[in-house]
ZAMARGU-4260 file (C-alpha; in steps of 0.2 Angstrom, whole numbers, plus 5000, padded with zeros to 4 digits):
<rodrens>
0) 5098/5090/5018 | 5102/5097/5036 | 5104/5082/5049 | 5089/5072/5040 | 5095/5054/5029
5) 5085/5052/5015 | 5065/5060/5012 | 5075/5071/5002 | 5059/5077/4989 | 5048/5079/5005
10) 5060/5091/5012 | 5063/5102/4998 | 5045/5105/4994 | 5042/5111/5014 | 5059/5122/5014
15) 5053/5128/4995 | 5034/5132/5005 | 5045/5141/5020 | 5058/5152/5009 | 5040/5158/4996
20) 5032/5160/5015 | 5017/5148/5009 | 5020/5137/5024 | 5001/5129/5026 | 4994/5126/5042
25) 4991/5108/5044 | 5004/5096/5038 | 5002/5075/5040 | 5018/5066/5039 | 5015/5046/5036
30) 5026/5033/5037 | 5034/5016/5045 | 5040/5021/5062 | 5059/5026/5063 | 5057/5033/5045
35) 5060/5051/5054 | 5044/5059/5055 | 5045/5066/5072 | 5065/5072/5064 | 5057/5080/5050
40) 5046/5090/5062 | 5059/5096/5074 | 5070/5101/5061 | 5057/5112/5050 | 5052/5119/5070
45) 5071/5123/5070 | 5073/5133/5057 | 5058/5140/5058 | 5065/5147/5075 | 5083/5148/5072
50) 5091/5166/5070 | 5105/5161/5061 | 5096/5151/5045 | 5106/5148/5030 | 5101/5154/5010
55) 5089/5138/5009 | 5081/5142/5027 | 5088/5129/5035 | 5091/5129/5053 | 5110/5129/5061
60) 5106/5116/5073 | 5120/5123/5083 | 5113/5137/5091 | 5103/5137/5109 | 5086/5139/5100
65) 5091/5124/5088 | 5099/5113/5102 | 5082/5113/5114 | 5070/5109/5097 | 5079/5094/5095
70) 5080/5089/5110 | 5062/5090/5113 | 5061/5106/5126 | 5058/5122/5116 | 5043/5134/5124
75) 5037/5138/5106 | 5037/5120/5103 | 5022/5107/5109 | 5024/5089/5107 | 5009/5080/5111
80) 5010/5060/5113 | 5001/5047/5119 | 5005/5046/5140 | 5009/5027/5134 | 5010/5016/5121
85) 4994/5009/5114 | 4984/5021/5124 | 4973/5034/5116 | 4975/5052/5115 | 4961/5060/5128
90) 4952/5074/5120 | 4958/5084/5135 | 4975/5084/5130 | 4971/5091/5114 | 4962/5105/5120
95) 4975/5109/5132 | 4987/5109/5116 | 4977/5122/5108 | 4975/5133/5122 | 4993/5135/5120
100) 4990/5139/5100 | 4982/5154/5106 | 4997/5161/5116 | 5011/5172/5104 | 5027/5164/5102
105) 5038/5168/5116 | 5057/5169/5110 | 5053/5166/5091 | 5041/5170/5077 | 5030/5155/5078
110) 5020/5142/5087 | 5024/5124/5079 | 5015/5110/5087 | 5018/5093/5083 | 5007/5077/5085
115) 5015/5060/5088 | 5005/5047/5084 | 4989/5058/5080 | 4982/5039/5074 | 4980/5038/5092
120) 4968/5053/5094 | 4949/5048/5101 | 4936/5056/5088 | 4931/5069/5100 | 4947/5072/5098
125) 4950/5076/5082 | 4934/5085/5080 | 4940/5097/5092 | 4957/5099/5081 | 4947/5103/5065
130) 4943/5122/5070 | 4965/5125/5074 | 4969/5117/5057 | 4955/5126/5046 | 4960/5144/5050
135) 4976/5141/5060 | 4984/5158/5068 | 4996/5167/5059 | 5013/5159/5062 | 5006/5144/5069
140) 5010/5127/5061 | 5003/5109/5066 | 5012/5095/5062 | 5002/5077/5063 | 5012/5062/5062
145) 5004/5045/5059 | 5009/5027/5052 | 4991/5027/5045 | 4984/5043/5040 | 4966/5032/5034
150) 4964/5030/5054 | 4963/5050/5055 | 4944/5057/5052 | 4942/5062/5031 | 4939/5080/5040
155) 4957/5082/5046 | 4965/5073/5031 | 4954/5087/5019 | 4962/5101/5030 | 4981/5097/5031
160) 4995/5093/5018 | 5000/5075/5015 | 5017/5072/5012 | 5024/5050/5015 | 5042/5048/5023
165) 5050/5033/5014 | 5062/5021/5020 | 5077/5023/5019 | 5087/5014/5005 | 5099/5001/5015
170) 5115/5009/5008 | 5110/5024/5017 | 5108/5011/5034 | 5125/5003/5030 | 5135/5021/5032
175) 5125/5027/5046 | 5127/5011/5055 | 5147/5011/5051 | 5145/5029/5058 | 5138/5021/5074
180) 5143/5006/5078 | 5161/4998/5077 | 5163/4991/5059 | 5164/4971/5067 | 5146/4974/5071
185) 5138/4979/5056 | 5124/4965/5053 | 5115/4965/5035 | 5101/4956/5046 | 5097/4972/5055
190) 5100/4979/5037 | 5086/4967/5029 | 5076/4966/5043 | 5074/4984/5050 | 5062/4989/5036
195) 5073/5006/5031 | 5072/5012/5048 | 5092/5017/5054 | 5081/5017/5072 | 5075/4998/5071
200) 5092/4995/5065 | 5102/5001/5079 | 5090/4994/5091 | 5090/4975/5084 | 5111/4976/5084
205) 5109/4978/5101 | 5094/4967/5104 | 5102/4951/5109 | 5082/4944/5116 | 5078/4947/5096
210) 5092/4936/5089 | 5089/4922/5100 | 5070/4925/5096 | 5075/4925/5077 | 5088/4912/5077
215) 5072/4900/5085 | 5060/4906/5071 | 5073/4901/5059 | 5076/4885/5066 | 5057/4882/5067
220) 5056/4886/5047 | 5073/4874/5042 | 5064/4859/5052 | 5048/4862/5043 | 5056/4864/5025
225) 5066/4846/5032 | 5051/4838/5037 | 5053/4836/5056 | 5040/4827/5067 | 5029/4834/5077
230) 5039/4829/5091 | 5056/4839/5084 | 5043/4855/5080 | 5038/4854/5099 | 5055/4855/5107
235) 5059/4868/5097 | 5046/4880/5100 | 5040/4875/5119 | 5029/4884/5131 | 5040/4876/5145
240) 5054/4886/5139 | 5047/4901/5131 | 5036/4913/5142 | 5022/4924/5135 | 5032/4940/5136
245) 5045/4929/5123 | 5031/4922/5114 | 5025/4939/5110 | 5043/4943/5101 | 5042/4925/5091
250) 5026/4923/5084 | 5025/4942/5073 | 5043/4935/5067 | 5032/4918/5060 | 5020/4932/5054
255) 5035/4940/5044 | 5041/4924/5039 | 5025/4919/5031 | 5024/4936/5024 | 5039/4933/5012
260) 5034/4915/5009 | 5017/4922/5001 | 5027/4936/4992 | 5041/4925/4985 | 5026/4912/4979
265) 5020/4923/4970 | 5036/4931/4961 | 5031/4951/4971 | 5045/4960/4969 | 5049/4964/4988
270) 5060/4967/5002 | 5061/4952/5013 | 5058/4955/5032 | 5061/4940/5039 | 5073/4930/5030
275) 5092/4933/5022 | 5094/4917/5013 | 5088/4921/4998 | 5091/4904/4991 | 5080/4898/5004
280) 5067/4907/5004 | 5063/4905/4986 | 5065/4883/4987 | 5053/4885/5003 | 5043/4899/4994
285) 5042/4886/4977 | 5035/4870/4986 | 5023/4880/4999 | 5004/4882/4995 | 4999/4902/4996
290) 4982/4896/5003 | 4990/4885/5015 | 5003/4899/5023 | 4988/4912/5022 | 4980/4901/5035
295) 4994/4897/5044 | 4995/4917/5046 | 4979/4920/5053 | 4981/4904/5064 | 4998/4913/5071
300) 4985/4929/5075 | 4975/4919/5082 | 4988/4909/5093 | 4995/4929/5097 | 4976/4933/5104
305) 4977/4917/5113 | 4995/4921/5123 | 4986/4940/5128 | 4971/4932/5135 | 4980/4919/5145
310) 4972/4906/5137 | 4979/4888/5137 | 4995/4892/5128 | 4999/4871/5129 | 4984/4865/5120
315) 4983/4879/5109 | 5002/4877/5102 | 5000/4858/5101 | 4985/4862/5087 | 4998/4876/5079
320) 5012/4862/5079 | 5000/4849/5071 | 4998/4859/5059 | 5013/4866/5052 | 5019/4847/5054
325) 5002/4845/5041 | 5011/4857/5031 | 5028/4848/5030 | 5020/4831/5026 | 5013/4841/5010
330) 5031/4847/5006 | 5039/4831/5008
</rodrens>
């Protein structure tokens, strides 16, 4: 449907809601980043404001109105985000937003205003949203995205539609990345790894810091399954070679790595996030203790608060070394 891959039931009950005119108020979009929330909410806000709509109400996309809604700059669109990442969303900010609910549309028939990463709201917050979404204004539509609708107050969850994005299946990524990228760098590891996300894909194709980070990981994991020394472990995975900043890219790929190994153990029917070889994950994933690689997992957190606190990064990653090499003397 339109310029959106996949989410294709999602879509079709909010285009069914806008041609019956039973658009609700409120509307929570959940999902993984780069599963097109924020796309999903510009293109409803375009065809909600494009004169030239086709039968099924969907927008042109070709027309002025269309072009600035998807580039982010419509004046009946608001797009409210956090000022950076990992910051909250002030209360002020909200307020100021519906201020502008308030004001009539100035070139179309509605006010669409659109949340990113409304997770990120303080409580105050959101307390102070609950009053716009409960009785919106005619032709006034909020969109709140989030990867984890739990994290929004049960107040604003109870007054707003819920619909989940899905990732996107990874024959859908394969023609989109053909589409973007010269066939001869088409990569079924940003396929695997990007988690249905064409976004995450694109960006690890050209990440060239995340494949040396991987490719480390991965070598990390071989001399464990072979049962390398301690010695062996610590050249490969050094604090005199890797900084923090590198360190923060490597250990959420050990995380991952883990992850599957737990997943495989078990026989979960899974996507993999970390690892390609199939064959080798399911020898590693036979032979590895579930209990063990949970606590090697939470020993990788741990090591991860360790680097942000600038705690000693040598003695800490001589005690995550010691044991992991524990763990390979139990495979060998």
């Amino acid at each position: 449907m339109g310029p959106i891959l996949g989410n294709e039931k999602l879509l079709d009950a909010l285009f069914s809601s806008i041609r019956q005119n039973r658009l609700a108020g409120c509307y929570i979009l959940e999902g993984a980043k780069g599963t097109g929330k924020r796309s999903i909410a510009r293109f409803v806000a375009a065809s909600l404001l494009c004169p030239n709509r086709n039968a099924k109400g969907e927008a042109c996309l070709q027309c002025p109105s269309c072009r600035r809604v998807l580039a982010g700059n419509h004046i009946d669109v608001f797009e409210l985000t956090p000022e950076e990442k990992g910051k909250r969303i002030p209360v002020s900010a909200v307020r100021e937003m519906l201020r502008n609910s308030y004001v009539l549309p100035c070139e179309g028939d509605w006010r669409i205003f659109i949340l990113c990463d409304s997770e990120a709201m303080k409580k105050e917050a959101q307390n102070a949203l609950l009053k716009s979404i409960e009785e919106p204004r005619d032709q006034t539509v909020f969109f709140l995205l989030t990867a984890d609708a739990s994290r929004l107050l049960p107040t604003v969850r109870s007054r707003a539609v819920k619909f989940k994005t899905e990732p996107l299946p990874k024959d859908v990524i394969r023609e989109a990345l053909k589409e973007n990228k010269p066939a001869s760098e088409i990569s079924e590891e940003a396929i695997l790894l990007c988690g249905g996300s064409l976004g995450r894909a694109l960006e690890i194709l050209g990440d060239a810091e995340f494949h040396a980070a991987r490719q480390v990981v991965l070598k990390y994991f071989e001399a464990l399954f072979s049962g390398a020394s301690f010695t062996k472990l610590c050249l490969i995975v050094s604090p005199a070679e890797w900084s923090r900043a590198k360190f923060s890219i490597i250990l959420p790929m050990v995380k991952l790595a883990l992850r599957d190994l737990i997943c495989a153990h078990f026989g979960f029917d899974f996507s993999p996030e970390f690892f390609t070889n199939s064959a080798f994950l399911h020898d590693f994933a036979e032979i590895i203790s579930p209990t063990e690689a949970i606590r090697l997992y939470e020993m990788t957190e741990a090591l991860e608060g360790a680097t942000e606190q600038n705690a000693n990064l040598y003695a800490m990653l001589s005690t995550f070394h010691l044991r992991f090499q524990k763990l390979t003397q139990s495979l060998a």
